[in-house]
Z-matrix of the N, CA and C atoms (Angstrom, degrees):
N
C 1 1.446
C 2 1.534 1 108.59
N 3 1.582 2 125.08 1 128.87
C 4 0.802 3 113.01 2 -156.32
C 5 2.325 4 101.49 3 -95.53
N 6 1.225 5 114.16 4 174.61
C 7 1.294 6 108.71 5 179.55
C 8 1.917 7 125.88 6 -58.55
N 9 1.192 8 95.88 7 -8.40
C 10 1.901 9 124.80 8 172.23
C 11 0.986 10 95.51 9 -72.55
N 12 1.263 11 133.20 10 -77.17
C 13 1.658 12 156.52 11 -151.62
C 14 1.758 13 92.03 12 -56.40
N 15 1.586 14 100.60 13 -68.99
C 16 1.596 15 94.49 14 -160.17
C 17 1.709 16 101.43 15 -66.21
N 18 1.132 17 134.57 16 -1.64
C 19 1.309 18 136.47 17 -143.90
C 20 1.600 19 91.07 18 -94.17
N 21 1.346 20 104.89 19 -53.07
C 22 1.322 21 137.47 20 -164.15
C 23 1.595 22 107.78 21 -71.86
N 24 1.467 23 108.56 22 -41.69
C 25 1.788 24 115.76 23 -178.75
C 26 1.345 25 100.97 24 -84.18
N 27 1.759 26 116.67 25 -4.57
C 28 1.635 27 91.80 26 176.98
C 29 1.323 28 105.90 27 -95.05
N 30 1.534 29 118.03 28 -29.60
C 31 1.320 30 114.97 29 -167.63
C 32 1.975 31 110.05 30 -71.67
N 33 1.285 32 112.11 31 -10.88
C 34 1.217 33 115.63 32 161.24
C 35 1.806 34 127.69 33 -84.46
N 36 1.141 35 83.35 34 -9.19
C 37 1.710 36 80.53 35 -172.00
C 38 1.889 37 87.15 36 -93.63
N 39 1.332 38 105.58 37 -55.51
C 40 1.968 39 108.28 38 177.91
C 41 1.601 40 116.22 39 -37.93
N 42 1.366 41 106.53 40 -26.54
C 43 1.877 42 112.89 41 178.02
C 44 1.051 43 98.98 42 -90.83
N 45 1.810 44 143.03 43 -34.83
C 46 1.244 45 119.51 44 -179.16
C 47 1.380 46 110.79 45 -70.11
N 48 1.306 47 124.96 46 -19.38
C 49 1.303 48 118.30 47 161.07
C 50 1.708 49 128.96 48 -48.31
N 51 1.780 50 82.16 49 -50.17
C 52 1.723 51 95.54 50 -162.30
C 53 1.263 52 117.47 51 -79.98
N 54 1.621 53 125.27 52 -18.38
C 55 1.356 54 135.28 53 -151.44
C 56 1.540 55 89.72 54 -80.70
N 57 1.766 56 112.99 55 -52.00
C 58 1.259 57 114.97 56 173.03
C 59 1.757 58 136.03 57 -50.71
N 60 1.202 59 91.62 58 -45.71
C 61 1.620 60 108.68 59 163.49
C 62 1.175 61 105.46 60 -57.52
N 63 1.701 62 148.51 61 -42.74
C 64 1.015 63 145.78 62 -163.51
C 65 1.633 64 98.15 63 -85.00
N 66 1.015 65 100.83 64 -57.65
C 67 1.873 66 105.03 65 -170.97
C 68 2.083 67 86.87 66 -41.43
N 69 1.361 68 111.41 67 -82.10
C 70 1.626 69 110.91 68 -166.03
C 71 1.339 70 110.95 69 -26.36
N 72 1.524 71 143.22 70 -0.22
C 73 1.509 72 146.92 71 -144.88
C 74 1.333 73 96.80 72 -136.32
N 75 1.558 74 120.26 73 -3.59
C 76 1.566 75 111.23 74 -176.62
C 77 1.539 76 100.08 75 -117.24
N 78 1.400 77 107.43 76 150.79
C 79 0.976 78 125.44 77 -161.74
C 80 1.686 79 113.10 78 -66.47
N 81 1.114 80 115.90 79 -40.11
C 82 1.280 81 128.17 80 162.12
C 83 1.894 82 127.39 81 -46.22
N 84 1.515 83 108.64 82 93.98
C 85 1.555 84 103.84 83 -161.77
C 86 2.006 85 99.15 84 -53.68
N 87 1.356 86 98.04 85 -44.17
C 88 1.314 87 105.10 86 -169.89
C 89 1.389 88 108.36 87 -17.93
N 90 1.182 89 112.40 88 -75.06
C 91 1.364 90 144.36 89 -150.86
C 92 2.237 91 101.50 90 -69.37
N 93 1.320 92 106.09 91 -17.96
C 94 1.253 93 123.66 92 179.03
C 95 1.444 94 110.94 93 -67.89
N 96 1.145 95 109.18 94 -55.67
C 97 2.080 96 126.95 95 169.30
C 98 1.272 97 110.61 96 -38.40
N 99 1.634 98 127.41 97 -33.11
C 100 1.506 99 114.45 98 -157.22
C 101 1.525 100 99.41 99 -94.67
N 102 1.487 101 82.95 100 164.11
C 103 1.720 102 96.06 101 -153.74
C 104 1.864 103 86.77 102 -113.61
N 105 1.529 104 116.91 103 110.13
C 106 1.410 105 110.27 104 155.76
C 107 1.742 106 128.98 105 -61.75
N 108 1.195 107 121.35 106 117.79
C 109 1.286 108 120.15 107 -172.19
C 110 1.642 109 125.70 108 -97.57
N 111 1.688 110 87.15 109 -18.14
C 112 1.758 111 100.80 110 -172.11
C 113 1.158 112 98.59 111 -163.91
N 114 1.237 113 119.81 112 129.95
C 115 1.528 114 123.90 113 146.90
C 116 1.573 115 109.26 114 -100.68
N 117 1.521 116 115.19 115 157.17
C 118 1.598 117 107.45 116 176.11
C 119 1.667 118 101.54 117 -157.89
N 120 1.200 119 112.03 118 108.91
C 121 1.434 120 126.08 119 -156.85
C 122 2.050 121 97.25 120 -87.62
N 123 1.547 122 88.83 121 141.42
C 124 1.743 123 78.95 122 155.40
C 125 1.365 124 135.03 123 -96.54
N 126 1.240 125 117.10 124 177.09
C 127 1.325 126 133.77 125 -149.20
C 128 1.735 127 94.50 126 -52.00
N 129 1.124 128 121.64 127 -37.36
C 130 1.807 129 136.40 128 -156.58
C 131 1.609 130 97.96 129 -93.92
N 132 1.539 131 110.49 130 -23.87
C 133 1.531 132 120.29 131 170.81
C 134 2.212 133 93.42 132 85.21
N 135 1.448 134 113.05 133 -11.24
C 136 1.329 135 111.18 134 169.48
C 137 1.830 136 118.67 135 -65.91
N 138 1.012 137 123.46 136 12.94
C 139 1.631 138 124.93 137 -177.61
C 140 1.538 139 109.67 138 -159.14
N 141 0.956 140 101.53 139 139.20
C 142 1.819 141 102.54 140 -174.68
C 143 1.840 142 86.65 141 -149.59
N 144 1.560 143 88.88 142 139.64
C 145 1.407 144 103.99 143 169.80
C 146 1.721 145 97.45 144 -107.71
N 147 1.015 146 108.94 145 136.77
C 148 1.625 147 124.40 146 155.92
C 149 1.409 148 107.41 147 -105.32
N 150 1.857 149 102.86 148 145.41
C 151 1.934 150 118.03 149 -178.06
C 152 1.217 151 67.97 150 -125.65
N 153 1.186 152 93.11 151 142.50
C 154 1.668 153 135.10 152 118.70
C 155 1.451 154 158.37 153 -122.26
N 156 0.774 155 133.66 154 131.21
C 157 1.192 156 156.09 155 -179.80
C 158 1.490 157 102.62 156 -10.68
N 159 1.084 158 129.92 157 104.20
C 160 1.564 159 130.78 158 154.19
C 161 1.176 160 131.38 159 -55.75
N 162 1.077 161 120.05 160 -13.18
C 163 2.055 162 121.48 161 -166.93
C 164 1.120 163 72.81 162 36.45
N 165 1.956 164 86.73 163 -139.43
C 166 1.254 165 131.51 164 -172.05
C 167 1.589 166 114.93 165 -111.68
N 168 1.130 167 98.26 166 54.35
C 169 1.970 168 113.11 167 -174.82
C 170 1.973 169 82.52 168 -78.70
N 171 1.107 170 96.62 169 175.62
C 172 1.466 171 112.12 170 -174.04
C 173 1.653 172 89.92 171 -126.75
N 174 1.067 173 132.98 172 175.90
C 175 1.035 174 157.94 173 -138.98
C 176 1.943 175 101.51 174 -111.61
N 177 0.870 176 118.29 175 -41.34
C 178 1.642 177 132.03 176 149.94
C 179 1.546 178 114.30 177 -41.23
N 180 1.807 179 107.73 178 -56.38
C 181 1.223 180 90.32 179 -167.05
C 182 1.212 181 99.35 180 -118.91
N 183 1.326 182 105.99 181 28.45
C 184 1.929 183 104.73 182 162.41
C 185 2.158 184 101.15 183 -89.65
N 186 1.179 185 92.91 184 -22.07
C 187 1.882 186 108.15 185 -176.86
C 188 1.801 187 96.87 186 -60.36
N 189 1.642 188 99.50 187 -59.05
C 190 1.149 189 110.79 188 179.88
C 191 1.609 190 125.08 189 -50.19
N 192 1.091 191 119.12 190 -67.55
C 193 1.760 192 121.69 191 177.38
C 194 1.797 193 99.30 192 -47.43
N 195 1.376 194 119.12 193 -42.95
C 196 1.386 195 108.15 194 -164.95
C 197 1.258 196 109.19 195 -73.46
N 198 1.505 197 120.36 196 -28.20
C 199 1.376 198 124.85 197 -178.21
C 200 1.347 199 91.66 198 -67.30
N 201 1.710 200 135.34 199 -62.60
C 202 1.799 201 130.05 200 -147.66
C 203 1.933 202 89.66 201 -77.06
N 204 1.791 203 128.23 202 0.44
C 205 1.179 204 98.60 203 -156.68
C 206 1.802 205 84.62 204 -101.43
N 207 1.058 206 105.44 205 -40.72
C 208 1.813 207 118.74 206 148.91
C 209 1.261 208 109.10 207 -4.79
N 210 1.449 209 125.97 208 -71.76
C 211 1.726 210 130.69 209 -165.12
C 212 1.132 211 99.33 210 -88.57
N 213 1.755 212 129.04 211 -4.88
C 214 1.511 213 123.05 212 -176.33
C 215 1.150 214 115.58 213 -91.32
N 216 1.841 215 114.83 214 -7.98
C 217 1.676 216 117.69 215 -139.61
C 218 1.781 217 85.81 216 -67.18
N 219 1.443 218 99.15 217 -65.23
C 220 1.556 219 99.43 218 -172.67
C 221 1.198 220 106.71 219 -34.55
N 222 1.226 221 150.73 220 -112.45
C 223 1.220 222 141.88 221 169.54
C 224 1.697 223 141.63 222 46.85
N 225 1.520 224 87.04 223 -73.62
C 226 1.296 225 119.99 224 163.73
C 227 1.649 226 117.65 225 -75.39
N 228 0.937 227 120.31 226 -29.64
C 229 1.900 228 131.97 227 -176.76
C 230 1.517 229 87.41 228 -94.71
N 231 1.350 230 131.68 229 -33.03
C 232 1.894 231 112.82 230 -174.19
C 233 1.786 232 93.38 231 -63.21
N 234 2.378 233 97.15 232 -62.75
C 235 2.140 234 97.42 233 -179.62
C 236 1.463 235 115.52 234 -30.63
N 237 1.689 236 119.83 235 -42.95
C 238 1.209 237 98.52 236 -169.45
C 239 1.536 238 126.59 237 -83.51
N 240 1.247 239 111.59 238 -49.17
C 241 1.357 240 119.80 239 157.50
C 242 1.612 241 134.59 240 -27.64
N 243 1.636 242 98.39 241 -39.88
C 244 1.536 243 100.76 242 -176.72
C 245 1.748 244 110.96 243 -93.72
N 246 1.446 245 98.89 244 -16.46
C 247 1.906 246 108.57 245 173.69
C 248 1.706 247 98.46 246 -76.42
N 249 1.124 248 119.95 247 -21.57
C 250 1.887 249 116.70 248 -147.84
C 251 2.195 250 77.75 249 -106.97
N 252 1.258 251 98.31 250 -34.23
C 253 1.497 252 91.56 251 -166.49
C 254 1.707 253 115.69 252 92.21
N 255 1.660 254 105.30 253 9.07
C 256 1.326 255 89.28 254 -164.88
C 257 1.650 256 115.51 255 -75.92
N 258 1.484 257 116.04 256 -155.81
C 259 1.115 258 103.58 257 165.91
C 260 1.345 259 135.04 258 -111.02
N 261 1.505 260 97.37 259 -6.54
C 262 1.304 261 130.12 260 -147.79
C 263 1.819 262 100.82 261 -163.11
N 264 1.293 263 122.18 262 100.88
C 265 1.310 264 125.45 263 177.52
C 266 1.456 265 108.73 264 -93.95
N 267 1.820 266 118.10 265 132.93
C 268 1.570 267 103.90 266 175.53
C 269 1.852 268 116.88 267 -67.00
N 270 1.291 269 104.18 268 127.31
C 271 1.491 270 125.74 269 153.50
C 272 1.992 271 104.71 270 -14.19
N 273 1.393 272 99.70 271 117.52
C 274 2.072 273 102.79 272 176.30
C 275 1.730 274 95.94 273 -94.28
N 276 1.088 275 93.26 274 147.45
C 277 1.184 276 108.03 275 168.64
C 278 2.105 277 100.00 276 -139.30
N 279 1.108 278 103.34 277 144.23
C 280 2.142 279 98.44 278 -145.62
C 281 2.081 280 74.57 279 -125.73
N 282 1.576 281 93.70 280 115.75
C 283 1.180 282 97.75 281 143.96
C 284 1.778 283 133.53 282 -151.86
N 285 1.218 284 126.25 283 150.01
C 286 1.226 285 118.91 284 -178.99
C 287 1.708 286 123.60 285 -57.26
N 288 1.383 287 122.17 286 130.52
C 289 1.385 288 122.47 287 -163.11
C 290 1.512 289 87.21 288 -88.54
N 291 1.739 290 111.63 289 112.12
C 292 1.459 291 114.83 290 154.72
C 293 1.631 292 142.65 291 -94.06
N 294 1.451 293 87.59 292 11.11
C 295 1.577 294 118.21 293 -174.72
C 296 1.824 295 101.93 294 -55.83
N 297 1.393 296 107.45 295 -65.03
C 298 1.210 297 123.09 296 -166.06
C 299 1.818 298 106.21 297 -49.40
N 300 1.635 299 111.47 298 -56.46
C 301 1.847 300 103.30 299 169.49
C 302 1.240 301 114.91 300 -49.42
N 303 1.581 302 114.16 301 -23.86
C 304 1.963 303 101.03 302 -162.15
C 305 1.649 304 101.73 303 -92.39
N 306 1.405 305 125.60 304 -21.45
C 307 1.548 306 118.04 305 154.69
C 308 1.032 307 113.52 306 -70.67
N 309 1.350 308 128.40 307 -15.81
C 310 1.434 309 115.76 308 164.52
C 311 1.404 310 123.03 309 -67.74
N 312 1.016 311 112.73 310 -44.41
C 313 1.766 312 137.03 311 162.74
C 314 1.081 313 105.71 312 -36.13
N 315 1.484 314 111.33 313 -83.75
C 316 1.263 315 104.34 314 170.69
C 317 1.697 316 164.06 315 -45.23
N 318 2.059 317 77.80 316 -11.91
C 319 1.523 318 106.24 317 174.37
C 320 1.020 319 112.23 318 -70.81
N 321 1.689 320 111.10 319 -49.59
C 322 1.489 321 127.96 320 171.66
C 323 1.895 322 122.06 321 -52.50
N 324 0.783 323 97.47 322 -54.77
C 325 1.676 324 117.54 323 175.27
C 326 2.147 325 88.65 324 -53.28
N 327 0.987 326 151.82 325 -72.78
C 328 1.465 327 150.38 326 -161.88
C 329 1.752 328 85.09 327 -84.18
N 330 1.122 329 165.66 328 -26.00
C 331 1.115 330 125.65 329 153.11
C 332 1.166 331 129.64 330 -89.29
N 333 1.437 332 130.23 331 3.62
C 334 1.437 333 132.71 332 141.63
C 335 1.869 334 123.29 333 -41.23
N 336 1.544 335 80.09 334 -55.17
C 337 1.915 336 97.31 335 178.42
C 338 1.719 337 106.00 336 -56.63
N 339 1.539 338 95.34 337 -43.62
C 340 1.686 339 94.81 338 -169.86
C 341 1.872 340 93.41 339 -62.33
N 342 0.890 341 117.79 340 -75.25
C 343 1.783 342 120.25 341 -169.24
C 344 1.416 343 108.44 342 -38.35
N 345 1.553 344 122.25 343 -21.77
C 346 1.970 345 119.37 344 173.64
C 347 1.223 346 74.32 345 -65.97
N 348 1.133 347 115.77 346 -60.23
C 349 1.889 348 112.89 347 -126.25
C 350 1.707 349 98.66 348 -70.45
N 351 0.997 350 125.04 349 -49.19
C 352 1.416 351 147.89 350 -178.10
C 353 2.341 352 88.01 351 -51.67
N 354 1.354 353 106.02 352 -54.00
C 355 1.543 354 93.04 353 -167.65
C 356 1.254 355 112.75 354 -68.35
N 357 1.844 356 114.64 355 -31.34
C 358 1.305 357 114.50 356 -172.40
C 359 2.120 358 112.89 357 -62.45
N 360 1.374 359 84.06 358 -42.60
C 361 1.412 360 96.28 359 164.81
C 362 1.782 361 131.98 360 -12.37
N 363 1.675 362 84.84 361 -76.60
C 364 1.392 363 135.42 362 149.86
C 365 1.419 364 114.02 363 -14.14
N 366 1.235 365 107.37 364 -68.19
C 367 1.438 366 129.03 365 -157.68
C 368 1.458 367 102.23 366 -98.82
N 369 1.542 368 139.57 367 25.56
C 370 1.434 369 132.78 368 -152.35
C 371 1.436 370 77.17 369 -139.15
């Protein structure tokens, strides 16, 4: 790993700390509940995507948190910047991690197949 790489994986792992610490500091409880799951910075360390955690938000109020997290970004980029000391905090861009339902999906989808396959079995 070169000295970029680790440079870059620390300043992402220090925001999954901070983004959360920052969210608990805003006035908005809403916005207190969500669970950061990933940050993933770019190469320049100027853009960082934050996931979070979907529960079971509906699609309404997944619109909603992104819109109140929208008017928070500033906010949240002053907490981190001024705790880290930096000079320059990377730019959030806030999205819901949908990875986690589609292995679920997919879990479902291969044990469907297993229970045909398992009945045809059955039936031979």
């Amino acid at each position: 790993m070169t000295p970029a790489q680790i440079k870059l994986k620390r300043t992402e792992s220090i925001l999954k700390e901070l983004i959360p610490e920052a969210l608990s500091e805003l006035n908005d409880s809403r916005l207190r509940e969500l669970d950061v799951i990933d940050v993933t910075c770019s190469k320049g360390r100027s853009d960082a995507k934050v996931y979070f955690d979907p529960h079971n938000y509906s699609d309404e109020e997944r619109r909603l948190f992104l819109k109140q997290l929208k008017k928070a970004r500033p906010i949240i980029e002053e907490h981190c910047s001024r705790d880290q000391g930096w000079f320059r905090c990377p730019k959030f861009a806030f999205v819901f991690d949908e990875q986690l339902q589609k292995s679920k999906n997919i879990e479902d989808l291969f044990a469907k197949i297993s229970s045909r396959n398992k009945k045809e079995d059955d039936e031979s």
